[in-house]
LOMAR-409038 format. One line per 4 residues: for each residue x, z, y of N, C-alpha, C, O, CB. Coordinates in nm, 4 decimals. Each point is the difference from the previous one (the first is absolute). Glycine has a CB too. Example, Ala and Ser with C-alpha at 12.3 -4.5 7.8 and 13.67 -1.06 7.14 Angstrom:
BEGIN
1.3190:0.7800:-0.5690:-0.0890:0.0000:0.1190:0.0900:0.0000:0.1200:0.1036:0.0665:-0.0019:-0.2928:0.0581:-0.1154  0.1542:-0.1966:0.2223:0.0820:0.0060:0.1190:-0.0770:0.0730:0.1090:0.0509:0.0169:0.1108:0.0675:-0.2314:-0.1736
This chain:
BEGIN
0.3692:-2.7047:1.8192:0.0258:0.0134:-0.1421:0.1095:0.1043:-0.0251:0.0061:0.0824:-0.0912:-0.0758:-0.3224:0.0564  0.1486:0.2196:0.1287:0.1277:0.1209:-0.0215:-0.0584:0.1408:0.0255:0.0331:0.0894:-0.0779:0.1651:-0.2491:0.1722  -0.2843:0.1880:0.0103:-0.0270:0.1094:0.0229:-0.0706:0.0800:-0.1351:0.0138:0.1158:-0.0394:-0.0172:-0.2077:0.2929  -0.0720:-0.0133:-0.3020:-0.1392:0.0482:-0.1342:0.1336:0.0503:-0.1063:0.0217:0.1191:-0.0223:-0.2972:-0.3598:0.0315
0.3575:0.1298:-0.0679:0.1382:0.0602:-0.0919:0.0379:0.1136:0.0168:-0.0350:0.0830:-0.0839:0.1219:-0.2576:0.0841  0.0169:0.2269:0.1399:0.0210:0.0879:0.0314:-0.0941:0.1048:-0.0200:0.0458:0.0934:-0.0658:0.0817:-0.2196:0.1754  -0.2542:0.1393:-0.0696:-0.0957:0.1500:-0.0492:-0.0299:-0.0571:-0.0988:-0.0829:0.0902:-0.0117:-0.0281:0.0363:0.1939  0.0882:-0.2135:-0.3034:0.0227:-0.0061:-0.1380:0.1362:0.1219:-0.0532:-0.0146:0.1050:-0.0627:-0.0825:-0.3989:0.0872
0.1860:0.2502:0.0122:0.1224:0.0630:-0.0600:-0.0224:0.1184:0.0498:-0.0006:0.0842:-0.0898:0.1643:-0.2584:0.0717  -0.1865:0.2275:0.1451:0.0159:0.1547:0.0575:-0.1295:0.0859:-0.0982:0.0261:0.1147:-0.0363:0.0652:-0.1933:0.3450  -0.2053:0.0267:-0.3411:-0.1027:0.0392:-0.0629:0.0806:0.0178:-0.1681:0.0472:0.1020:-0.0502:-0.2617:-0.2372:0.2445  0.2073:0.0042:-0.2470:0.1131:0.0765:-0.1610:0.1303:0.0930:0.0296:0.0500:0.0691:-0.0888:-0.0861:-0.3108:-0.0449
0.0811:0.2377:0.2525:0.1216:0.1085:-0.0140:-0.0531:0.1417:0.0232:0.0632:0.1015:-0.0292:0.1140:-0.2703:0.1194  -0.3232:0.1662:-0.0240:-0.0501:0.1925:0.0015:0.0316:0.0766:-0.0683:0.0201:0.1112:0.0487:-0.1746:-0.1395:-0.0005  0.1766:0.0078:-0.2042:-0.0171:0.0840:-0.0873:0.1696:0.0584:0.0495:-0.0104:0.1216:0.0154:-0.2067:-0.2451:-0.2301  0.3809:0.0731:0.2467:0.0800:0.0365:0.0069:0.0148:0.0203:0.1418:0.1167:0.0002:0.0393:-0.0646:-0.0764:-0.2476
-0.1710:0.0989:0.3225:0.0315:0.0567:0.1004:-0.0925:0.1489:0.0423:0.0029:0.0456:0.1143:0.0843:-0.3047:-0.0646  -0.1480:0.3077:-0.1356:-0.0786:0.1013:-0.0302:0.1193:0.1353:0.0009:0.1144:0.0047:-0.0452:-0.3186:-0.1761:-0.1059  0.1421:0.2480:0.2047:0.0802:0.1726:-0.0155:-0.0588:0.0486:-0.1364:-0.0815:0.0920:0.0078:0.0847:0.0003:0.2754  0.0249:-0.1385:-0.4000:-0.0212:0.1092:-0.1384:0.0154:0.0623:-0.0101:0.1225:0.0066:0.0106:-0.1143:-0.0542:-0.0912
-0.0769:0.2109:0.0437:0.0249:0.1052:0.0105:-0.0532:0.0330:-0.1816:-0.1156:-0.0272:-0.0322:0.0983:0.0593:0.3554  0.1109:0.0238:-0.4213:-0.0154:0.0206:-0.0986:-0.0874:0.1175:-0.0608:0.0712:0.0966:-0.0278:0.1149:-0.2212:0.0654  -0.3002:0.1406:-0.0618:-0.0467:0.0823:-0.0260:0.0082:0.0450:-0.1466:-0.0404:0.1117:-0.0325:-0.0622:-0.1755:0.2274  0.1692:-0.0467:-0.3086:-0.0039:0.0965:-0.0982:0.0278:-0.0741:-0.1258:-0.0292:-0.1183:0.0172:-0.1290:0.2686:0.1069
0.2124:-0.1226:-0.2686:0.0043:-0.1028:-0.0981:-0.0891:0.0234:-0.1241:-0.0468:0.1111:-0.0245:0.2743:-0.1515:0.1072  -0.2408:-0.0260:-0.1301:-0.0796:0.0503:-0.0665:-0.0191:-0.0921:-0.1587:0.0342:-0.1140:0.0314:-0.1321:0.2182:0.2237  0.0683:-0.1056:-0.3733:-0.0078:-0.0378:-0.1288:-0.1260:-0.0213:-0.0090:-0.0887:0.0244:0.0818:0.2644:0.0810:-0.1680  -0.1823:-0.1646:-0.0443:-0.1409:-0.0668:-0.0132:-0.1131:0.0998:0.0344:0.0139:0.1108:-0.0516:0.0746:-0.2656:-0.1348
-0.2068:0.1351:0.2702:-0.1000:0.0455:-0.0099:-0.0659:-0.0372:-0.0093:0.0032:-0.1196:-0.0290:0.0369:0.2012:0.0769  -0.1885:0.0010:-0.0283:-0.1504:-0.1169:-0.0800:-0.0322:-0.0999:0.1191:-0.0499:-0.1073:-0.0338:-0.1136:0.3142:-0.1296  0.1918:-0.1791:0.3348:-0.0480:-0.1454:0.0593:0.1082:-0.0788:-0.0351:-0.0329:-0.1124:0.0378:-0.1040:0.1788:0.1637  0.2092:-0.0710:-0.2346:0.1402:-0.1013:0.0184:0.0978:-0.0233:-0.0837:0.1195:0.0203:0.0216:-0.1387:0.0369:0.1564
-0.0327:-0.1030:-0.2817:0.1045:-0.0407:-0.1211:0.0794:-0.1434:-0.0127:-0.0207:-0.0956:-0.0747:-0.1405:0.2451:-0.0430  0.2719:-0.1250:0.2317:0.0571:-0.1106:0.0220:0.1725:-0.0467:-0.1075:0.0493:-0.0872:-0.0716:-0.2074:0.1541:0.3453  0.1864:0.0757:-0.2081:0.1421:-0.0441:-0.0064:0.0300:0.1830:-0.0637:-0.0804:0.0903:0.0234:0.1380:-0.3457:0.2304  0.0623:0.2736:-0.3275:0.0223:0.1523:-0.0305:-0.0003:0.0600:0.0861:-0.0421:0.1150:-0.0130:0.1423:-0.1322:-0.1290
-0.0478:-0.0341:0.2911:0.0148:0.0950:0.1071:-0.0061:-0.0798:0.1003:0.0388:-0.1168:-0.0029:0.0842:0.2812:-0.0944  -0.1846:-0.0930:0.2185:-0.0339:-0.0862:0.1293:0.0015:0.0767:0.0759:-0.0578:0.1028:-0.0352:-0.0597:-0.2537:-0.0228  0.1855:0.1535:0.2161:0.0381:0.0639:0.0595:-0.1104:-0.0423:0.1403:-0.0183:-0.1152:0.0394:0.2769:0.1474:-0.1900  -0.3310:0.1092:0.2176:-0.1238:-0.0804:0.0872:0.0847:0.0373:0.1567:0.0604:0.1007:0.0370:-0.3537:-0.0477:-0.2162
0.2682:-0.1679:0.2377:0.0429:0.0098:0.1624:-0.1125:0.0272:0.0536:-0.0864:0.0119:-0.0869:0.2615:-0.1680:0.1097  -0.2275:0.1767:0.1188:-0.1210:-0.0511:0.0849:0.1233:0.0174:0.1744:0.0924:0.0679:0.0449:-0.4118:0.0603:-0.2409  0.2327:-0.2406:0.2297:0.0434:-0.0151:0.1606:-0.1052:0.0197:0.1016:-0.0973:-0.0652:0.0379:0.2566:-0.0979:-0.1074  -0.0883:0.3116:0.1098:-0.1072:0.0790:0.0667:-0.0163:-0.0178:0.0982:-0.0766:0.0802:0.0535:0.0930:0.0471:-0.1482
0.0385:-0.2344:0.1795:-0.0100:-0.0969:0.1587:-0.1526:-0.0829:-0.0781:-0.0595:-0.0497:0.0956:0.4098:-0.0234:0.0335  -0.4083:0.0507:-0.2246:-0.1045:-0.0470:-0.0441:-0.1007:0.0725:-0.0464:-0.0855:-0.0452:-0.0761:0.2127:-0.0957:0.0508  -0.1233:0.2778:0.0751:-0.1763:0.0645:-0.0354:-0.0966:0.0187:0.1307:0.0080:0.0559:0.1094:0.0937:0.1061:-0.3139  -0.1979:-0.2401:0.1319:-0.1243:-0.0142:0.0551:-0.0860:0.1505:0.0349:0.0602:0.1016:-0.0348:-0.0496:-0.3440:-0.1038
-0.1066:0.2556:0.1853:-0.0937:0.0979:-0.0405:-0.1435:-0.0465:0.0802:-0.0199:-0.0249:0.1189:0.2226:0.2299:-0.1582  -0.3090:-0.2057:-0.0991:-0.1580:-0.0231:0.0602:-0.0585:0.0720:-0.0615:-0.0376:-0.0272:-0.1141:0.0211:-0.1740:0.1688  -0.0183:0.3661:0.0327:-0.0795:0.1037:-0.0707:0.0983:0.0720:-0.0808:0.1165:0.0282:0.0281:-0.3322:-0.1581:-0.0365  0.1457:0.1555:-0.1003:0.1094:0.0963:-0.1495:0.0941:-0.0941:-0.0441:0.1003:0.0527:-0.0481:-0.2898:0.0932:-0.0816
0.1888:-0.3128:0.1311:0.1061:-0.1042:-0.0956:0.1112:-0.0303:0.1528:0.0129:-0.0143:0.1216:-0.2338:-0.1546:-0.3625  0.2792:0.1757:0.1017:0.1568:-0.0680:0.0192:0.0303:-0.0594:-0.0067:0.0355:0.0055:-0.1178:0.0163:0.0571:0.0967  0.0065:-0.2318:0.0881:0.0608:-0.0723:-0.1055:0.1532:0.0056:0.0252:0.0510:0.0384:0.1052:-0.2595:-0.1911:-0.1373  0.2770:0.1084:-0.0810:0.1517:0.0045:0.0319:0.0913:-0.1246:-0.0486:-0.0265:-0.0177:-0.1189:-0.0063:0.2720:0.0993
0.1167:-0.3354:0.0576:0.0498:-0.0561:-0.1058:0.1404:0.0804:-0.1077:0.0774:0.0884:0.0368:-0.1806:-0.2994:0.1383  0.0970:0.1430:-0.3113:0.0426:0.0651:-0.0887:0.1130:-0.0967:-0.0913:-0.0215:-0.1200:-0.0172:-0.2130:0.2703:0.0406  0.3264:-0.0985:-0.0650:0.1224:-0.0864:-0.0584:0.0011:0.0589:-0.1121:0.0471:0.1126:0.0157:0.0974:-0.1727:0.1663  -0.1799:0.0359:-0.3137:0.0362:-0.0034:-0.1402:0.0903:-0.0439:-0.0260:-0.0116:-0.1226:0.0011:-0.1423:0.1202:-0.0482
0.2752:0.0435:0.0137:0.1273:-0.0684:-0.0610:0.0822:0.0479:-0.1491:0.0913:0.0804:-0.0189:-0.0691:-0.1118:0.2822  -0.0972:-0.0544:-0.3537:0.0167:0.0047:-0.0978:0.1369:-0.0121:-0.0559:0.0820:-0.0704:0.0589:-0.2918:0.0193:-0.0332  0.2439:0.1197:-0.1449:0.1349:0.0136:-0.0594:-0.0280:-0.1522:-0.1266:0.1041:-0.0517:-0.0404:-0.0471:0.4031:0.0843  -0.1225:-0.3806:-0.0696:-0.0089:-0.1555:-0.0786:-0.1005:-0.0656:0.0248:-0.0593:0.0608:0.0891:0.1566:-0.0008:-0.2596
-0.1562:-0.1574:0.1409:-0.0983:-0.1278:0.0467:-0.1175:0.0067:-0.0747:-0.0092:-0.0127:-0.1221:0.1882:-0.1450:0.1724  -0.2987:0.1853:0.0570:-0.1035:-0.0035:-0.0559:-0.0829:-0.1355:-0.1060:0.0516:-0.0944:-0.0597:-0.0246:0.2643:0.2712  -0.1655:-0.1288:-0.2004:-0.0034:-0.0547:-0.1008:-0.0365:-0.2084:0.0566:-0.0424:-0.0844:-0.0789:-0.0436:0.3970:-0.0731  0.1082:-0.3297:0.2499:-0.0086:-0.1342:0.0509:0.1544:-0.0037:0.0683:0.0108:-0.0936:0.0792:-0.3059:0.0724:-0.0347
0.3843:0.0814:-0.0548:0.1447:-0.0373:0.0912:0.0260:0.0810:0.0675:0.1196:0.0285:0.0058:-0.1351:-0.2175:0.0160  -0.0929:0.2764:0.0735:0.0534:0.0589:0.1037:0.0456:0.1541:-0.0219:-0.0574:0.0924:-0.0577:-0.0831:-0.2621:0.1828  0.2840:0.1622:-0.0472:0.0615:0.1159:0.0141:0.0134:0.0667:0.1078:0.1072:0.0538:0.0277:-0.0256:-0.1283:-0.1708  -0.2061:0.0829:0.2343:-0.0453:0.0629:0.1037:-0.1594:-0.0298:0.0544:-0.0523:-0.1095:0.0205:0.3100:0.1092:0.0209
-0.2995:0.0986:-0.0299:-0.1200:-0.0317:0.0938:-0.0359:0.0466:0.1744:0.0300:0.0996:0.0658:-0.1004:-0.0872:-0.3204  0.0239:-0.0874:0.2737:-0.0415:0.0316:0.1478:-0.1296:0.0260:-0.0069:-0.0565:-0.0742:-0.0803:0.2089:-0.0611:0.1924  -0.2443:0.2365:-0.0421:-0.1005:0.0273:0.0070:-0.0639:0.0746:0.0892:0.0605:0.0948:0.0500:-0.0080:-0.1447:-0.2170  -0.1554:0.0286:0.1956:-0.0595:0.0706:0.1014:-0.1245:0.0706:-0.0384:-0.0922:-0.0662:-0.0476:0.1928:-0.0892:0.1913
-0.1132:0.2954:-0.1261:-0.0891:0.0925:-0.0782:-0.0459:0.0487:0.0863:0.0528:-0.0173:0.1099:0.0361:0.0604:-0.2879  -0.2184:0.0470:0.1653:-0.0843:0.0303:0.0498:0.0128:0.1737:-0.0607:0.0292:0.0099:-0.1191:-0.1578:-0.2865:0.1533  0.1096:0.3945:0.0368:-0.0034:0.1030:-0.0389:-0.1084:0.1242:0.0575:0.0118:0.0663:0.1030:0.2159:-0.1735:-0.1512  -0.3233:0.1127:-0.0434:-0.1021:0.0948:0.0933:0.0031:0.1304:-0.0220:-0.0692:0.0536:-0.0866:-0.0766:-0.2121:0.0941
0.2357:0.2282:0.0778:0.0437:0.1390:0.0226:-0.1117:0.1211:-0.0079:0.0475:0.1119:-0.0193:0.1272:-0.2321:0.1658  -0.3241:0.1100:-0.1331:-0.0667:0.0715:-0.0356:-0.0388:-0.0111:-0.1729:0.0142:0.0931:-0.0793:-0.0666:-0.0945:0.3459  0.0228:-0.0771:-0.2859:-0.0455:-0.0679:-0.1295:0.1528:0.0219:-0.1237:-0.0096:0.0189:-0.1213:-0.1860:-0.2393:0.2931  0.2886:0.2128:-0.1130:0.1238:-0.0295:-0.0809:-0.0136:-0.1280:-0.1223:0.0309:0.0040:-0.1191:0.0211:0.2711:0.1668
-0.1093:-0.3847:0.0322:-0.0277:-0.1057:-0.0429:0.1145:-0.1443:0.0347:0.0427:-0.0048:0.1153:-0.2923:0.1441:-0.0992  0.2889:-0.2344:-0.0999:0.0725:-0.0816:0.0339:-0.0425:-0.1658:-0.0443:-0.0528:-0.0388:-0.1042:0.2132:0.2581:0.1015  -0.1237:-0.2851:0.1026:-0.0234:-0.1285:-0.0623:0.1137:-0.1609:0.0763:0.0423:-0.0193:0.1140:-0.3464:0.1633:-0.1600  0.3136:-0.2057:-0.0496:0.0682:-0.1055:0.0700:-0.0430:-0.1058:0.0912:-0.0791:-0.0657:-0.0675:0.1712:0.1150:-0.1018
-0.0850:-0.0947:0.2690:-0.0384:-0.0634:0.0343:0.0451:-0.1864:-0.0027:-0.0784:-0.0949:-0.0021:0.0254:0.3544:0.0842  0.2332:-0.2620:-0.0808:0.0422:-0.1320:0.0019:0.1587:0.0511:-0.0931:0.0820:0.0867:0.0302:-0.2316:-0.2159:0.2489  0.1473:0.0669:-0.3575:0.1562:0.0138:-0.0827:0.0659:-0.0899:-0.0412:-0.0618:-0.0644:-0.0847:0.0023:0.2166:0.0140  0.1853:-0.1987:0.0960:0.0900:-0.1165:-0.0823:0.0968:0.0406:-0.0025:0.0678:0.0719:0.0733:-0.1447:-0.2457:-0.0293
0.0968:0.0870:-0.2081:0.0783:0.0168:-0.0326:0.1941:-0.0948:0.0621:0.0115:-0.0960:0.0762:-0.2780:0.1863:-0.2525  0.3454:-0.0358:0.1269:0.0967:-0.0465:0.0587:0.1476:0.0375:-0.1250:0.0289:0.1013:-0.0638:-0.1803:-0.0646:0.3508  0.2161:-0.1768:-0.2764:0.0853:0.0020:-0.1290:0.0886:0.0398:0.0223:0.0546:0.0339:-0.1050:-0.1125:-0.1718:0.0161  0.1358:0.1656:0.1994:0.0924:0.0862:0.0274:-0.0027:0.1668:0.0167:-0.1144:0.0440:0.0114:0.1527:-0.2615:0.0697
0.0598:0.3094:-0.0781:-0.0078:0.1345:0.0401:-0.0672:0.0094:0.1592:0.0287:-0.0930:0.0754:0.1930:0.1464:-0.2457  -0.3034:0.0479:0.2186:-0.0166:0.0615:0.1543:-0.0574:-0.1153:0.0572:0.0532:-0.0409:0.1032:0.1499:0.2074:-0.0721  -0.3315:-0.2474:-0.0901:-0.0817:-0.1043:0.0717:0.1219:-0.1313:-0.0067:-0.0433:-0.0578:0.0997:-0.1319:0.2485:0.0879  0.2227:-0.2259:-0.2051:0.1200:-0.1279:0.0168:-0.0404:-0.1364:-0.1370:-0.0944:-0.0137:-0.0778:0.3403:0.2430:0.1730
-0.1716:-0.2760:-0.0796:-0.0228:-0.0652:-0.0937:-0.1564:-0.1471:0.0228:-0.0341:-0.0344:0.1132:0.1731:0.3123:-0.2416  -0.2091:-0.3406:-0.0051:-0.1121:-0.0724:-0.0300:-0.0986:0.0856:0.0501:0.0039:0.1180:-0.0349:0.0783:-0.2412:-0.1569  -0.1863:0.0772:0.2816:-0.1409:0.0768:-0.0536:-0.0966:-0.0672:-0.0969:-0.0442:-0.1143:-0.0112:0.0485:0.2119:0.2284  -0.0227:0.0376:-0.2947:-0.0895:-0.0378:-0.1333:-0.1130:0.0580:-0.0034:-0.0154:0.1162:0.0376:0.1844:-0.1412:-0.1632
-0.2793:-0.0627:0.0715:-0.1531:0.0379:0.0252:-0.0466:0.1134:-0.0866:0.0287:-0.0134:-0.1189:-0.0797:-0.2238:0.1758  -0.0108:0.3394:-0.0256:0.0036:0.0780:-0.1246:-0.2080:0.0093:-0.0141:-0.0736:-0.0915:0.0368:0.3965:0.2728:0.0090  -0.3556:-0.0909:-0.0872:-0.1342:-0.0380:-0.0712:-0.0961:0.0637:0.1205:0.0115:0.0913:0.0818:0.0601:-0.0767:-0.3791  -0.1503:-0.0919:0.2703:-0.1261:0.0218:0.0890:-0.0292:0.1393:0.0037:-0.0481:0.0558:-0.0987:-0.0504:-0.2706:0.0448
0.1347:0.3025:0.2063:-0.0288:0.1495:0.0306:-0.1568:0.0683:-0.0041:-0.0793:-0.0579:0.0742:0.2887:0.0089:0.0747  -0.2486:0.1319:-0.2042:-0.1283:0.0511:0.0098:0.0007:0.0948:0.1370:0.0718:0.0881:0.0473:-0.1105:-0.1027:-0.3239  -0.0867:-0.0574:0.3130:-0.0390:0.1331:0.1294:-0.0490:0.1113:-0.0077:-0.0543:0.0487:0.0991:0.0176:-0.1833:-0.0010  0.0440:0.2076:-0.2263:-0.0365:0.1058:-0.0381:0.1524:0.1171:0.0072:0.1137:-0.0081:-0.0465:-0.3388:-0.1445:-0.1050
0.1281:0.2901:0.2622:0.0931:0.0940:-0.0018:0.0075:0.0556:-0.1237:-0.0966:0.0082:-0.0760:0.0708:0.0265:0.2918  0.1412:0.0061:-0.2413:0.0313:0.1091:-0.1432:0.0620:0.0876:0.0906:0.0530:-0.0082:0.1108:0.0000:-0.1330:-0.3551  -0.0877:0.2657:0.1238:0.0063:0.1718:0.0094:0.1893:-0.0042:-0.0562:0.0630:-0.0456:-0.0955:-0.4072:0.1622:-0.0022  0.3685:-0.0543:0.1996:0.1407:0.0324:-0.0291:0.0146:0.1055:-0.0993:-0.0513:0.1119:0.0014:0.1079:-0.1770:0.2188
0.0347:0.0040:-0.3215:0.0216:0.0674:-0.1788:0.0568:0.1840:0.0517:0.0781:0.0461:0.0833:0.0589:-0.3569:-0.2637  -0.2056:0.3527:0.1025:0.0253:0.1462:-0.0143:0.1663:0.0095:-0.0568:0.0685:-0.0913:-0.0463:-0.3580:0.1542:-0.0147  0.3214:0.0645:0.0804:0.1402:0.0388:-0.0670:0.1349:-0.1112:0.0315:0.0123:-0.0621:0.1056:-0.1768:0.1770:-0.3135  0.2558:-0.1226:0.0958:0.1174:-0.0561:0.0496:0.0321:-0.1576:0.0592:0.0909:-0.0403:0.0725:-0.0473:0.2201:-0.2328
-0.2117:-0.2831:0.0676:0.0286:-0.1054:0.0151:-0.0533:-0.0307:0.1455:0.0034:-0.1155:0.0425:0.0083:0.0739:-0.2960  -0.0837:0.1940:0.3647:-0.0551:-0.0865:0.0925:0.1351:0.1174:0.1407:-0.0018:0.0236:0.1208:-0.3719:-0.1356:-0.2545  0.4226:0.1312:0.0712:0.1130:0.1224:0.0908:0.0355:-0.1276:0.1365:-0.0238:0.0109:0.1203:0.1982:0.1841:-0.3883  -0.1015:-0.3280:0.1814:0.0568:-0.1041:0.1251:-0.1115:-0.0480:0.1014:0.0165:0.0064:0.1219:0.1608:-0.1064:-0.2907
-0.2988:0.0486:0.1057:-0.1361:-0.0093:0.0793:-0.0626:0.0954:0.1249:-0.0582:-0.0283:0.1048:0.0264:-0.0537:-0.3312  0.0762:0.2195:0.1579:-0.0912:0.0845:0.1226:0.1153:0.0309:0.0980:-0.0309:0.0218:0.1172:-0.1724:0.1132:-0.2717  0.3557:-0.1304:0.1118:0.0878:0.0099:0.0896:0.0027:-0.1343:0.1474:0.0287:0.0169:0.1185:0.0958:0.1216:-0.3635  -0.1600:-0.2438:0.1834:-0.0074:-0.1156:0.0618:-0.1356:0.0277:0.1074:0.0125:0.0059:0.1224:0.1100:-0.1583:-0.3454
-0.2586:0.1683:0.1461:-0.0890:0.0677:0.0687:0.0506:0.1165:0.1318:-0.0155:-0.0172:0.1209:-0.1076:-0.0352:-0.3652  0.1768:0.1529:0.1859:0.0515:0.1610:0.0835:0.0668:-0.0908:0.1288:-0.0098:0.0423:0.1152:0.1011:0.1828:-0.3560  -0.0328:-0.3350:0.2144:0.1157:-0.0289:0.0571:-0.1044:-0.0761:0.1407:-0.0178:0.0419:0.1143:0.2461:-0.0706:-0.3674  -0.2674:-0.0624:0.2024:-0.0779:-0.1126:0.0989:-0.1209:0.0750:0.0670:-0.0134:-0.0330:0.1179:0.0681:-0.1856:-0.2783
-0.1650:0.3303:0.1065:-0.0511:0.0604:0.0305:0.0331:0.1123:0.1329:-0.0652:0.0530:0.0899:0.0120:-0.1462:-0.3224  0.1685:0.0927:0.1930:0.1007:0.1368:0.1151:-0.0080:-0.0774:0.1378:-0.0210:0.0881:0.0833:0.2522:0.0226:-0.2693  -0.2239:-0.2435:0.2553:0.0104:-0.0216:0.0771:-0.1353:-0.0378:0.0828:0.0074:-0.0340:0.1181:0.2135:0.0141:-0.2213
C-alpha cells in the first residue's frame, strides 16, 4: 500500500519536476480564450516522434482563472510538422500556477486536428511547432 501512495504522489508532483522551457506569451487568441495572458512552457525531455507528428507536453500558465478554476493547464499535444496541423490529446486543468495546485476536469477534447491560425494569433503555435519539429 505504501509503495502504490508513494508513485501516487511522485505521478501528481510531475508537473513540478519537468525541465520547462518557455516558448512564449501570449494574449487572447482564437484557440485559447482563457485568461488575458498565458504564458506557454513545453518539456522537451517529452517529445515523441511517429512519422511527421509530434507529441509534446505543454504548460499553459495563465495570468487569471479560467473559466472552471483553473490557473494552469497541463497538456499533451500532438503536432504534425508536414501538415502544420495540431491537436490535443489529454489536458487538465490545475488551480494553482505551473501544474500545482487541484486538478480540474475540463471539457471533453475533440480528436479533430485543426489548421494552425494564420498571422499573429497563430505566431506562438507554429513557433511551438518550429520548435518540437526541429528535433
Amino acid at each position: 500500500m505504501r509503495i502504490v501512495l508513494t508513485l501516487l504522489l511522485l505521478v501528481a508532483a510531475a508537473p513540478a519536476w519537468a525541465d520547462w522551457v518557455m516558448v512564449g506569451k501570449s494574449e487572447h487568441t482564437i484557440l485559447y480564450v482563457m485568461s488575458e495572458k498565458t504564458v506557454y512552457y513545453i518539456d522537451p525531455s517529452t517529445i515523441t516522434m511517429d512519422g511527421n507528428v509530434r507529441k509534446v507536453w505543454e504548460m499553459h500558465d495563465m495570468s487569471d482563472k479560467g473559466p472552471r478554476g483553473e490557473r494552469s493547464i497541463l497538456a499533451a499535444v500532438e503536432y504534425d510538422c508536414a501538415q502544420k496541423l495540431m491537436r490535443t490529446v489529454n489536458a487538465t486543468g490545475h488551480s494553482a500556477p505551473m501544474g500545482r495546485g487541484e486538478i480540474i476536469k475540463l471539457a471533453q477534447l475533440a480528436d479533430d486536428w485543426t489548421l494552425l491560425p494564420k498571422g499573429k494569433d497563430g505566431e506562438l503555435f507554429y513557433k511551438i511547432l518550429d520548435t518540437v519539429c526541429s528535433r
